[in-house]
mmJSON file of the N, C-alpha and C atoms, coordinates in Angstrom:
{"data_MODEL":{"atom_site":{
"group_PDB":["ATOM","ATOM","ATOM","ATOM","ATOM","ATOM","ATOM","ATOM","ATOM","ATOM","ATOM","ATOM","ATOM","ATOM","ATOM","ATOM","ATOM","ATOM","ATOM","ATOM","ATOM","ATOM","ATOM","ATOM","ATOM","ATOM","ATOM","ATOM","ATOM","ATOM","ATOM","ATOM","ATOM","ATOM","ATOM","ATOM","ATOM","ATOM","ATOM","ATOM","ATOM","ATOM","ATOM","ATOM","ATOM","ATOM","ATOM","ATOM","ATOM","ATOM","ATOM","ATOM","ATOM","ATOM","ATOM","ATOM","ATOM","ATOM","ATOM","ATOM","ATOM","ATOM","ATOM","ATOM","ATOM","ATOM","ATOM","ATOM","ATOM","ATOM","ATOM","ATOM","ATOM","ATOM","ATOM","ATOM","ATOM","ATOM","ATOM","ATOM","ATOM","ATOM","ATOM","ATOM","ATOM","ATOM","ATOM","ATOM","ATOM","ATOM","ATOM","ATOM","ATOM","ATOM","ATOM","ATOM","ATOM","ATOM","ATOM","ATOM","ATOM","ATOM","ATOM","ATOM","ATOM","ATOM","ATOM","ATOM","ATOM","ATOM","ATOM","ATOM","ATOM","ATOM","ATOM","ATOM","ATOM","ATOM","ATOM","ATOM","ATOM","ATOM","ATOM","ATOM","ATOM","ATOM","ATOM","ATOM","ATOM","ATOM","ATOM","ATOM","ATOM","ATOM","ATOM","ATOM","ATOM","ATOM","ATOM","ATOM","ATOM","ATOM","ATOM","ATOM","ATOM","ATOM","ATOM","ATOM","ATOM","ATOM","ATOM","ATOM","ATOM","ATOM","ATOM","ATOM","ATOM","ATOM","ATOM","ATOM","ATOM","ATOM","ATOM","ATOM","ATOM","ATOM","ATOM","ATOM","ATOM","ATOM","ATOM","ATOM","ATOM","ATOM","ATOM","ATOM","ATOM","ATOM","ATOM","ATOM","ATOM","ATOM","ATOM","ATOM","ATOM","ATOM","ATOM","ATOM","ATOM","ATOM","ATOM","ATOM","ATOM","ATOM","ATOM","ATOM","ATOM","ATOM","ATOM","ATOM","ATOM","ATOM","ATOM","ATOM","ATOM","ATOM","ATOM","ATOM","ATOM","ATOM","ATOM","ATOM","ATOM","ATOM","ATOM","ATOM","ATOM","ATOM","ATOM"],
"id":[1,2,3,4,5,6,7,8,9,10,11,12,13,14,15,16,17,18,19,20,21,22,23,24,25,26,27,28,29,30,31,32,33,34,35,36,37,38,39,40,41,42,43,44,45,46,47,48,49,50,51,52,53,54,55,56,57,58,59,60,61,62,63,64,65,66,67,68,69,70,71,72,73,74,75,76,77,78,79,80,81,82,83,84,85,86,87,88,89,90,91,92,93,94,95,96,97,98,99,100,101,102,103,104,105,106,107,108,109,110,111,112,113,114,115,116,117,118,119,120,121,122,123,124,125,126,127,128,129,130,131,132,133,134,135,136,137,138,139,140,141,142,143,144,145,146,147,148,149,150,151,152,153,154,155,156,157,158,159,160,161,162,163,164,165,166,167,168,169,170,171,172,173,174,175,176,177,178,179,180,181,182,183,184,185,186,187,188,189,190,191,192,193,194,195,196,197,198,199,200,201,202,203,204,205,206,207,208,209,210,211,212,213,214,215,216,217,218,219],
"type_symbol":["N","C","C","N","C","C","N","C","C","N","C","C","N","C","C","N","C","C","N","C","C","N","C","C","N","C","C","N","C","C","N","C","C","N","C","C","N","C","C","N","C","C","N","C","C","N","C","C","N","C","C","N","C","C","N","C","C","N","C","C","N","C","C","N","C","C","N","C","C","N","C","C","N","C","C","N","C","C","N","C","C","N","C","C","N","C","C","N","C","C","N","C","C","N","C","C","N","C","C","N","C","C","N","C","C","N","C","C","N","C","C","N","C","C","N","C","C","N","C","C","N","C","C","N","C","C","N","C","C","N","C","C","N","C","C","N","C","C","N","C","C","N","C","C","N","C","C","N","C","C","N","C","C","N","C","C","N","C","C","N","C","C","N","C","C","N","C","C","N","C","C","N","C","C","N","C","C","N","C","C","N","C","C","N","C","C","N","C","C","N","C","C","N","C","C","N","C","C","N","C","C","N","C","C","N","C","C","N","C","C","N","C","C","N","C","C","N","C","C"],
"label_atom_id":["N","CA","C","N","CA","C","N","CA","C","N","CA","C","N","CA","C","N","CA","C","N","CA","C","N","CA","C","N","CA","C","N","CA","C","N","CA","C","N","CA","C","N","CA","C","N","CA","C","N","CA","C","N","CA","C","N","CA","C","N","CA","C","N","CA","C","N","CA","C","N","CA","C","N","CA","C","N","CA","C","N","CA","C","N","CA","C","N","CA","C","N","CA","C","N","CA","C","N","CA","C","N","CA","C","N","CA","C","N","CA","C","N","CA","C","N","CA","C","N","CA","C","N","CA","C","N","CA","C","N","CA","C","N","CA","C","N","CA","C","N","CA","C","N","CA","C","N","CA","C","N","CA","C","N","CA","C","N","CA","C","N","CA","C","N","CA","C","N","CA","C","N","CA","C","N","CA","C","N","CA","C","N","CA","C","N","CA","C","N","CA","C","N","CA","C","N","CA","C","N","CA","C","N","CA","C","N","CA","C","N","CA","C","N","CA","C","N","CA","C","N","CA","C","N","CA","C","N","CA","C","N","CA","C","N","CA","C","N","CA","C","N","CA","C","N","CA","C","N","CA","C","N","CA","C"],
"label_alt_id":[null,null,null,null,null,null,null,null,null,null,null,null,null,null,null,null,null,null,null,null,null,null,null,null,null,null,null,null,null,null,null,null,null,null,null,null,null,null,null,null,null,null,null,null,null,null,null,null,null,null,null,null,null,null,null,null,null,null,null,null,null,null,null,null,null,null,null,null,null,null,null,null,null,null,null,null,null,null,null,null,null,null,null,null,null,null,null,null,null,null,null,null,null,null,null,null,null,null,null,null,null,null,null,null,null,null,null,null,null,null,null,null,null,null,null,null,null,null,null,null,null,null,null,null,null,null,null,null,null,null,null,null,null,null,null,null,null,null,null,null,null,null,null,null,null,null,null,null,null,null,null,null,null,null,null,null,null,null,null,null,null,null,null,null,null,null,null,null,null,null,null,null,null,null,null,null,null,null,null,null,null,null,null,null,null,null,null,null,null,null,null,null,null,null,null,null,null,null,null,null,null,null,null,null,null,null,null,null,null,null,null,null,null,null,null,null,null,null,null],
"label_comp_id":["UNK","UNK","UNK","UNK","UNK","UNK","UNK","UNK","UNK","UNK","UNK","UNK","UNK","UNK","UNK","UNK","UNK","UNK","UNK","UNK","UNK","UNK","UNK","UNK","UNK","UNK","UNK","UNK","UNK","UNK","UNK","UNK","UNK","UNK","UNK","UNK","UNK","UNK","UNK","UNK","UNK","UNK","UNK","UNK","UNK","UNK","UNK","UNK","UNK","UNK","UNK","UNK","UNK","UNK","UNK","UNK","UNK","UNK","UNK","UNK","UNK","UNK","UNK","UNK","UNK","UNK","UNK","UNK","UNK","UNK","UNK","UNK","UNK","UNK","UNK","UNK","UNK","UNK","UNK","UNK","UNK","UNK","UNK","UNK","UNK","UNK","UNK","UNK","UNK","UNK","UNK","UNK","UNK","UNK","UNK","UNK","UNK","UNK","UNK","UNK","UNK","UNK","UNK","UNK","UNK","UNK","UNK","UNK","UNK","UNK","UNK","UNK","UNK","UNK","UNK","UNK","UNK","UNK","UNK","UNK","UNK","UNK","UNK","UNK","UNK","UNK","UNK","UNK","UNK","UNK","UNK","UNK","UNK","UNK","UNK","UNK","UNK","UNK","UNK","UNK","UNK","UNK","UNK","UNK","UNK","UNK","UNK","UNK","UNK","UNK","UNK","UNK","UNK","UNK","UNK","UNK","UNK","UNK","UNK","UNK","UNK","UNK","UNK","UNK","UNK","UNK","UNK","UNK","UNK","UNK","UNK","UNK","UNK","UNK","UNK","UNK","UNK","UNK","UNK","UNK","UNK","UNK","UNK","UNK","UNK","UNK","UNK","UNK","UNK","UNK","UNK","UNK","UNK","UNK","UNK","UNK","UNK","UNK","UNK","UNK","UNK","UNK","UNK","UNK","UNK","UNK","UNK","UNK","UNK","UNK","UNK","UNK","UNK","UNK","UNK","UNK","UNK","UNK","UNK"],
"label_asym_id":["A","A","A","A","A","A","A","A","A","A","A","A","A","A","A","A","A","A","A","A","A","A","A","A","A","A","A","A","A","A","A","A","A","A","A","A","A","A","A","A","A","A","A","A","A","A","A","A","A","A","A","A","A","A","A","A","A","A","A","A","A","A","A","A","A","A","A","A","A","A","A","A","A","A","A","A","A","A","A","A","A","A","A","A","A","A","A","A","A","A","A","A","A","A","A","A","A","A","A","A","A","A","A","A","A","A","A","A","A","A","A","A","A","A","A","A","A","A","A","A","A","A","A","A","A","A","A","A","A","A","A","A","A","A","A","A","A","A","A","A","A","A","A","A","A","A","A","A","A","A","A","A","A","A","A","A","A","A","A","A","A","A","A","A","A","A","A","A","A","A","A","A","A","A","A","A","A","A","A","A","A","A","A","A","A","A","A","A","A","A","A","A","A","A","A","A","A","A","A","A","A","A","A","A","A","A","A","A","A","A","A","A","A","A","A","A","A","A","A"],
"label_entity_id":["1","1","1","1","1","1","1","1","1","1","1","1","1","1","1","1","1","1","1","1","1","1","1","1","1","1","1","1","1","1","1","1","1","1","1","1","1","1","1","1","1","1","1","1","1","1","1","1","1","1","1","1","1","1","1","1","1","1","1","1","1","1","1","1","1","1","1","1","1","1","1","1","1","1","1","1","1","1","1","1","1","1","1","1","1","1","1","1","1","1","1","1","1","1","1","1","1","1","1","1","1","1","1","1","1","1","1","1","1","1","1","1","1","1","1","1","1","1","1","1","1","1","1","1","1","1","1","1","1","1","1","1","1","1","1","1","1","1","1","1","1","1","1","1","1","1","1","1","1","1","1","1","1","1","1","1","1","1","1","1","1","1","1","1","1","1","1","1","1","1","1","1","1","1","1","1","1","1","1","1","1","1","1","1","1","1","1","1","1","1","1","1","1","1","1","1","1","1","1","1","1","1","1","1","1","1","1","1","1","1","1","1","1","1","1","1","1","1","1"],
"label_seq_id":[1,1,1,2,2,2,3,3,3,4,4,4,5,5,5,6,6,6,7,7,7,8,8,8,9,9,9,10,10,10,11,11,11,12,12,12,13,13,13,14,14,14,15,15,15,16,16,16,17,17,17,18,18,18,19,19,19,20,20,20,21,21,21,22,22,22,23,23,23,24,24,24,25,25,25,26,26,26,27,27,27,28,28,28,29,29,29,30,30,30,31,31,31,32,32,32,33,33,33,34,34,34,35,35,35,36,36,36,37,37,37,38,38,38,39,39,39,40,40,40,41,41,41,42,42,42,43,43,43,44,44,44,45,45,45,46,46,46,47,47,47,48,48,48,49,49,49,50,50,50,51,51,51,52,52,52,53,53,53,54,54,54,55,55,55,56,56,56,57,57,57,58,58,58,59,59,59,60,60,60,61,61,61,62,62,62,63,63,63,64,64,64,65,65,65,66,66,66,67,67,67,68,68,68,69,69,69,70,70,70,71,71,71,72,72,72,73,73,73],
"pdbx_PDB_ins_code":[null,null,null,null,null,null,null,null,null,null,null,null,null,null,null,null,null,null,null,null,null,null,null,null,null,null,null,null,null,null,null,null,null,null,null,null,null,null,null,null,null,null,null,null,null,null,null,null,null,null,null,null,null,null,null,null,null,null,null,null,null,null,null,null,null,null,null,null,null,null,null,null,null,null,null,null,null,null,null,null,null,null,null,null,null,null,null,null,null,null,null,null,null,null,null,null,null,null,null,null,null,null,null,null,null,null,null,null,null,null,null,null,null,null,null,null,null,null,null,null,null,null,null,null,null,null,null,null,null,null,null,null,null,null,null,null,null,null,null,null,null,null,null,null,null,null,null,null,null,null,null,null,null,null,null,null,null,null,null,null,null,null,null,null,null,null,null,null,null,null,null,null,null,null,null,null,null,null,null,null,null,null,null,null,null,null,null,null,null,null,null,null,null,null,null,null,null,null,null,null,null,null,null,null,null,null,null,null,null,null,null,null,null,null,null,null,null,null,null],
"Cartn_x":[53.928,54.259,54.271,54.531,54.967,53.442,52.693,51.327,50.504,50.857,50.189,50.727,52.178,52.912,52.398,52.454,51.101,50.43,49.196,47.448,47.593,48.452,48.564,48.772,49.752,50.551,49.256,48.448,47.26,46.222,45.991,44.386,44.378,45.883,45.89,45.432,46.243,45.481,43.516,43.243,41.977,41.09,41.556,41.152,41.145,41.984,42.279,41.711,42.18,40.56,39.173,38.478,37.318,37.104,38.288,37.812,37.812,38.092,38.173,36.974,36.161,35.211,33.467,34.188,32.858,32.352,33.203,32.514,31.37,30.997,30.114,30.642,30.212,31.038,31.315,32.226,32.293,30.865,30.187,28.995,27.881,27.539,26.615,26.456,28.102,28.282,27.84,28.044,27.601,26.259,25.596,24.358,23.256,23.907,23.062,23.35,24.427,24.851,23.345,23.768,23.079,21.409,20.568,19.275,19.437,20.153,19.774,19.445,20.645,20.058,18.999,18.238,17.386,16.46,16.403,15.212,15.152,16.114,15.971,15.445,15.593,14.866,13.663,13.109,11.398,10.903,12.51,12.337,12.791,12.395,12.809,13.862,14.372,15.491,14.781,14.982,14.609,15.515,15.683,16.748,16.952,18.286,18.119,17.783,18.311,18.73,20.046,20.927,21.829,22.784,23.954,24.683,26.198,26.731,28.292,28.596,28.188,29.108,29.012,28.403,28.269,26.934,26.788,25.026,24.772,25.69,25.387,24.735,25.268,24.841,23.511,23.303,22.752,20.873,21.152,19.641,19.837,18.592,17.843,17.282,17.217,16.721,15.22,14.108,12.336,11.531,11.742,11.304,9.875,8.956,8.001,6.995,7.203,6.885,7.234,6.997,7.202,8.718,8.571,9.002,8.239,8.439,7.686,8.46,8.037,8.763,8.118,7.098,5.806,6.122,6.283,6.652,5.543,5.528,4.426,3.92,2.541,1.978,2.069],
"Cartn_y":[-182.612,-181.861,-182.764,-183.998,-185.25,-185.181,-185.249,-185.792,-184.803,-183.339,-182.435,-182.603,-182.441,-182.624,-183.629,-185.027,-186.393,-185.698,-185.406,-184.669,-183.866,-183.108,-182.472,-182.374,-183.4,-184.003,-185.229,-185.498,-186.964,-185.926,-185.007,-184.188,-182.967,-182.628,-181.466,-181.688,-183.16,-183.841,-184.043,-184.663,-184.932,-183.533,-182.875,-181.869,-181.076,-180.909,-180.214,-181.322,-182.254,-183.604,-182.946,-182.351,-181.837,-180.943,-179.938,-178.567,-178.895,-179.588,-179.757,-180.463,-181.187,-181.674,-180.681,-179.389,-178.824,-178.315,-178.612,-178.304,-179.311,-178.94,-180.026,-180.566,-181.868,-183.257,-182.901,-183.639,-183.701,-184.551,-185.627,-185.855,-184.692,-184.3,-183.813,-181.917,-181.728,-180.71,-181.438,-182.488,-183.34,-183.497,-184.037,-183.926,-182.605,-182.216,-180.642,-179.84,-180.289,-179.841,-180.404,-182.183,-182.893,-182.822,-182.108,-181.631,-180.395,-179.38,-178.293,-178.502,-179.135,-179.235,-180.124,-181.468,-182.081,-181.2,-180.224,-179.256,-178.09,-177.767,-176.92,-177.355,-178.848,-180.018,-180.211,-179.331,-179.804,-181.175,-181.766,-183.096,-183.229,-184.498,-184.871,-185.904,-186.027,-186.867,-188.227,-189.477,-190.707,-191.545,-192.336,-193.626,-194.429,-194.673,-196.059,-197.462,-197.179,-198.574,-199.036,-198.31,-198.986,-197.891,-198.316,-197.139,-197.386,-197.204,-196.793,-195.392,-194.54,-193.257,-192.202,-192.519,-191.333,-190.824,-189.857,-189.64,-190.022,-189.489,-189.488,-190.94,-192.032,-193.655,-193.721,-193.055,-192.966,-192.642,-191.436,-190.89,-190.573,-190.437,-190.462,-189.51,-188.934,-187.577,-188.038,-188.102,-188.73,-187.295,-187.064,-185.819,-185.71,-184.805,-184.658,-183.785,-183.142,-182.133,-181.508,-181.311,-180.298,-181.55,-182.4,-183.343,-183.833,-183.927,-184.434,-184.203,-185.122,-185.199,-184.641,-184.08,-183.477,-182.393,-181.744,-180.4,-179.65,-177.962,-178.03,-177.309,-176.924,-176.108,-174.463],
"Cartn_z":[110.287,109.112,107.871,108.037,106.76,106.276,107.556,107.146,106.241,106.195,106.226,104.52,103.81,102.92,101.9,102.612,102.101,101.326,102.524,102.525,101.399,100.667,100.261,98.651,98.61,97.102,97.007,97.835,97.41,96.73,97.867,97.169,96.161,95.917,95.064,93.443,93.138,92.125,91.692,92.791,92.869,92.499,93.166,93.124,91.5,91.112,90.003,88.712,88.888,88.21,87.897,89.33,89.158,88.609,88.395,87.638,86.419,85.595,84.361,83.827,84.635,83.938,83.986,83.897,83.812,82.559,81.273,79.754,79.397,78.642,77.787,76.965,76.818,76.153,74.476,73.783,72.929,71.734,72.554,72.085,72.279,73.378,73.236,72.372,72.119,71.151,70.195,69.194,68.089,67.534,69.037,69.356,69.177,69.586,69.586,68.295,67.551,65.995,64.849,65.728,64.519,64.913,65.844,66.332,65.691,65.278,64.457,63.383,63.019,60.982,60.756,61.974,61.697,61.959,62.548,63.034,62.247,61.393,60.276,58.638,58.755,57.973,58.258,58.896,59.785,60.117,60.594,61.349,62.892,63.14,64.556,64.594,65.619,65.704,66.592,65.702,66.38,66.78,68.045,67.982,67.563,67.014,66.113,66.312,67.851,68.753,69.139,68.193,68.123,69.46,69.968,71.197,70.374,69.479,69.471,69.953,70.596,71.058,70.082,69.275,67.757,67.862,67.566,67.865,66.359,65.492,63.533,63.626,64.217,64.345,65.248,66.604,67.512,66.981,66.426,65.852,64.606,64.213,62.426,62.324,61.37,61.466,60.487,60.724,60.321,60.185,59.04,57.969,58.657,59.365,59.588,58.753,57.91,56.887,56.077,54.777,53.728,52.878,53.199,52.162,51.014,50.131,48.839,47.469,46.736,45.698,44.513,44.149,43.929,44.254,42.423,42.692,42.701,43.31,43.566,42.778,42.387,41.227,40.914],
"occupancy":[1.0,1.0,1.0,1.0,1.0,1.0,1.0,1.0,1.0,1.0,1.0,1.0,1.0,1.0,1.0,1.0,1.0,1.0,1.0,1.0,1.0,1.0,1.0,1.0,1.0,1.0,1.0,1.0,1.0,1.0,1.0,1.0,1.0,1.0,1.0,1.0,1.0,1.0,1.0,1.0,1.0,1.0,1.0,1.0,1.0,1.0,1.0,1.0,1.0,1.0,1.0,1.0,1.0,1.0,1.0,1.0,1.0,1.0,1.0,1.0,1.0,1.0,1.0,1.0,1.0,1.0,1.0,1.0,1.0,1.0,1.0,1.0,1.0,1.0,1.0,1.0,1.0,1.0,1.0,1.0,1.0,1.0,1.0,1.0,1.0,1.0,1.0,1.0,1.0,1.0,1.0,1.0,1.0,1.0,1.0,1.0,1.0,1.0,1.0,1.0,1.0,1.0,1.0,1.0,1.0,1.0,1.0,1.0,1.0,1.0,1.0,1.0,1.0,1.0,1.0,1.0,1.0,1.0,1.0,1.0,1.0,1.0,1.0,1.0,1.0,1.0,1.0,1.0,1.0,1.0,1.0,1.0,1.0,1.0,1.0,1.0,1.0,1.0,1.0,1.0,1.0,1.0,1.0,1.0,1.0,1.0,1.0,1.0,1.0,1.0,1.0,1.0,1.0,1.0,1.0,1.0,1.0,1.0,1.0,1.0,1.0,1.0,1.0,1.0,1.0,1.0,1.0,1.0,1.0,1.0,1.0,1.0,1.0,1.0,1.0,1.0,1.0,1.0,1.0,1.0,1.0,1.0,1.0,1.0,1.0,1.0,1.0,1.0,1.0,1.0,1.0,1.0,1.0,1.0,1.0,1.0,1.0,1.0,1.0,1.0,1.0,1.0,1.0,1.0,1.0,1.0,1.0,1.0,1.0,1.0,1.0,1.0,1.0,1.0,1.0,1.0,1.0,1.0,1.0],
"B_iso_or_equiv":[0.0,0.0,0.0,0.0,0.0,0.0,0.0,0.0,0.0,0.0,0.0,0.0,0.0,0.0,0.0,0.0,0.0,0.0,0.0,0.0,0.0,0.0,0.0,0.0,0.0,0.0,0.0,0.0,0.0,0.0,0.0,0.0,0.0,0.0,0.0,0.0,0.0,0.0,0.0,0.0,0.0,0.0,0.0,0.0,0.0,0.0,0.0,0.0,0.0,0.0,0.0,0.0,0.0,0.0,0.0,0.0,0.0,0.0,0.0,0.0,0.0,0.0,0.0,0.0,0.0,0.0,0.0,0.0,0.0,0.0,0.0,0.0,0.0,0.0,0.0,0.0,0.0,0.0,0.0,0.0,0.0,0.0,0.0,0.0,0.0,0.0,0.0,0.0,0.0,0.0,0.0,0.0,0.0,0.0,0.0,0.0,0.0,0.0,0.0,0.0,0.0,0.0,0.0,0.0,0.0,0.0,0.0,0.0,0.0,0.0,0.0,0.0,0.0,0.0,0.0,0.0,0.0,0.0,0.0,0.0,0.0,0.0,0.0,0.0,0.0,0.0,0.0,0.0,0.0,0.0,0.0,0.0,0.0,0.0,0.0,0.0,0.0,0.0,0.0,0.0,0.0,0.0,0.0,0.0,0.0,0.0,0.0,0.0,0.0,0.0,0.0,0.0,0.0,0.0,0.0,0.0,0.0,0.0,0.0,0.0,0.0,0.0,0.0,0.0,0.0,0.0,0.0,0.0,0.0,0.0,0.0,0.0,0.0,0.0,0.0,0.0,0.0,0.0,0.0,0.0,0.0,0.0,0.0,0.0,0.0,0.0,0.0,0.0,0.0,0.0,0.0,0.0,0.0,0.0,0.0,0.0,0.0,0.0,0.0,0.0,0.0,0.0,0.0,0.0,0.0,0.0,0.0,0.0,0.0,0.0,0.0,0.0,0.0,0.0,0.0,0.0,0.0,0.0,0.0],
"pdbx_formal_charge":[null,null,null,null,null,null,null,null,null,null,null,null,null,null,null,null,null,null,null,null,null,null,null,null,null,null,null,null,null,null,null,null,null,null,null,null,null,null,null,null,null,null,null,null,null,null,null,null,null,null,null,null,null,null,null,null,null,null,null,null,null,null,null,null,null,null,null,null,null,null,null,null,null,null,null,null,null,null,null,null,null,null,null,null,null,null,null,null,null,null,null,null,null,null,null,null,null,null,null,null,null,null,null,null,null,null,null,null,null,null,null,null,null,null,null,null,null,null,null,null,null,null,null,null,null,null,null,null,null,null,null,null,null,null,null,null,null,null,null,null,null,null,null,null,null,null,null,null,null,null,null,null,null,null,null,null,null,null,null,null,null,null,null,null,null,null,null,null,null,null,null,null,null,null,null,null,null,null,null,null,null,null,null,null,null,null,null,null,null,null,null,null,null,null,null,null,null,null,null,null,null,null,null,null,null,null,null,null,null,null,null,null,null,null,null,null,null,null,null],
"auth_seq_id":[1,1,1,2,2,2,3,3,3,4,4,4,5,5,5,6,6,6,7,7,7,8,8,8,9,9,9,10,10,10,11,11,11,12,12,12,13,13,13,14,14,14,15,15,15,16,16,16,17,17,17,18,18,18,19,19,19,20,20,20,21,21,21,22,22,22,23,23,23,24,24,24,25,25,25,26,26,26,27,27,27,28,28,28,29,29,29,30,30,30,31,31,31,32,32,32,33,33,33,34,34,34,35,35,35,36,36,36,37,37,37,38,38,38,39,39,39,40,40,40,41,41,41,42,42,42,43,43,43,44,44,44,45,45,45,46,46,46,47,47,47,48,48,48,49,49,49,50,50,50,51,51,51,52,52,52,53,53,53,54,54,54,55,55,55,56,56,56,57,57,57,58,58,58,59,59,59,60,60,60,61,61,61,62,62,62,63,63,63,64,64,64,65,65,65,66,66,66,67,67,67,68,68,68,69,69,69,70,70,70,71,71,71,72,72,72,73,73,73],
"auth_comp_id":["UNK","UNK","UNK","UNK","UNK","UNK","UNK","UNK","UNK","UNK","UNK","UNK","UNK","UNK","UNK","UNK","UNK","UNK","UNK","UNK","UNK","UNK","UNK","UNK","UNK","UNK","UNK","UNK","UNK","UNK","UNK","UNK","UNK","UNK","UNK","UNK","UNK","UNK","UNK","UNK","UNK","UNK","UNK","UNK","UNK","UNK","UNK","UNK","UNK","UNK","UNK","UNK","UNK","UNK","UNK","UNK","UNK","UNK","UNK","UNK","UNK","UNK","UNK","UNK","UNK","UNK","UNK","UNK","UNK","UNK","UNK","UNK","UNK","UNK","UNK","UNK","UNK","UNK","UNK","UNK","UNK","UNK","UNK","UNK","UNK","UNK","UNK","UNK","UNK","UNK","UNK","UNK","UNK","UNK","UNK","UNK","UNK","UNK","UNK","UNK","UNK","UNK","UNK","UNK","UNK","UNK","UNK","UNK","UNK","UNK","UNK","UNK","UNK","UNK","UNK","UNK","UNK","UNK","UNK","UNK","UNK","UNK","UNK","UNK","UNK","UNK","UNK","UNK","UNK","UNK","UNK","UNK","UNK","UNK","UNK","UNK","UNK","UNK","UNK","UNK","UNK","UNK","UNK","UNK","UNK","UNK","UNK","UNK","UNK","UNK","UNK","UNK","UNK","UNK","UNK","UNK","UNK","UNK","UNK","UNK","UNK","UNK","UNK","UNK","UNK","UNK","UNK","UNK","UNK","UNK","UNK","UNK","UNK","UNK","UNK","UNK","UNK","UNK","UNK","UNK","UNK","UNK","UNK","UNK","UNK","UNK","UNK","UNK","UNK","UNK","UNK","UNK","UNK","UNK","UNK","UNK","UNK","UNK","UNK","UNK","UNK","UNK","UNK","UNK","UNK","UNK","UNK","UNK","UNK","UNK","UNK","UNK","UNK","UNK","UNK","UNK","UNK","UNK","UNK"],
"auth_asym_id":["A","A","A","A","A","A","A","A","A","A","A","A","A","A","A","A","A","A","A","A","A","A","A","A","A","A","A","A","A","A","A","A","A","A","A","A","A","A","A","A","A","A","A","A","A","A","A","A","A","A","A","A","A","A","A","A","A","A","A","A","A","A","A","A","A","A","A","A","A","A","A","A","A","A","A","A","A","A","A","A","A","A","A","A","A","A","A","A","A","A","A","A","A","A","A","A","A","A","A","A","A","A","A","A","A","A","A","A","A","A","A","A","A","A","A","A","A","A","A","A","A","A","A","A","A","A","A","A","A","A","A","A","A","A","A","A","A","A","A","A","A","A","A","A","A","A","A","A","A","A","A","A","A","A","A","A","A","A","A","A","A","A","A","A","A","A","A","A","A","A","A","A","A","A","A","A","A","A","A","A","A","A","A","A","A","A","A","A","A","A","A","A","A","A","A","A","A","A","A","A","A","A","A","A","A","A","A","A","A","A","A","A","A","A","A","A","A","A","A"],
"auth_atom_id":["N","CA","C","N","CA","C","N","CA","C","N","CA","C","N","CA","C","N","CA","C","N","CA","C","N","CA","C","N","CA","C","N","CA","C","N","CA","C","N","CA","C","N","CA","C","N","CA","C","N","CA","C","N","CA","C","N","CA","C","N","CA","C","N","CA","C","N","CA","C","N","CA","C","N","CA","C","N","CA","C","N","CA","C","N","CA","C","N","CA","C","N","CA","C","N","CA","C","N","CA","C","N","CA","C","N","CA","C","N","CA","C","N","CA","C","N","CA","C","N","CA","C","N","CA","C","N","CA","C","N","CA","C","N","CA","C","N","CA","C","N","CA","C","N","CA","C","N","CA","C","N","CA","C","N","CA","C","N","CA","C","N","CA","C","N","CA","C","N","CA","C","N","CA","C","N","CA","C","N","CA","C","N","CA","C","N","CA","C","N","CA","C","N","CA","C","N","CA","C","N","CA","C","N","CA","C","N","CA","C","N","CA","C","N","CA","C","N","CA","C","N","CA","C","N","CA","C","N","CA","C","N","CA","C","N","CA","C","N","CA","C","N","CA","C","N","CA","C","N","CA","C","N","CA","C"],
"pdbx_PDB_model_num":[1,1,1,1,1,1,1,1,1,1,1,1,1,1,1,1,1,1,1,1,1,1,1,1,1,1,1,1,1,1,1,1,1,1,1,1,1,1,1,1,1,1,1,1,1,1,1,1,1,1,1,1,1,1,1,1,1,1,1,1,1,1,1,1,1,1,1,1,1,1,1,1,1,1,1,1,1,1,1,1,1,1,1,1,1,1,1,1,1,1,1,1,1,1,1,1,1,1,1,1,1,1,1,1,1,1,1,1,1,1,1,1,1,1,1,1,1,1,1,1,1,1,1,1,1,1,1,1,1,1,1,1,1,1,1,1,1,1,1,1,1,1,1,1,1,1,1,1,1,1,1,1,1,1,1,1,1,1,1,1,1,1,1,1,1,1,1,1,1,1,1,1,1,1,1,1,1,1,1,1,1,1,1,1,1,1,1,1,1,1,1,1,1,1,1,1,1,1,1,1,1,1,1,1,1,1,1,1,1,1,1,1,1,1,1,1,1,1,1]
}}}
């Protein structure tokens, strides 16, 4: 019965650990924020190189079209 009590108070934790990690991250909400507005910019998102945990640091948003400074006629 002790053992069963143990088994019990060890894995109920573990357990309840796992249910919680089934959202999506706080980066890759960020991520997927900062890929809209670069994609509503008619750009793509490039890497910088650099890895601090920020995507804003992470990728660049590299204007692929309809940028110009040349207004148009």
């Amino acid at each position: 019965m002790r053992i069963l009590i143990l088994s019990a108070a060890i894995s109920l934790p573990l357990l309840a650990a796992c249910g919680t990690t089934g959202g999506v991250s706080q980066y890759q909400r960020d991520l997927d924020a900062l890929e809209k507005t670069c994609t509503q910019r008619q750009g793509i998102l490039t890497p910088t190189g650099l890895q601090t945990g920020r995507p804003e640091t992470e990728y660049a948003c590299t204007i692929t079209g309809g940028a110009s400074r040349i207004p148009p006629r």
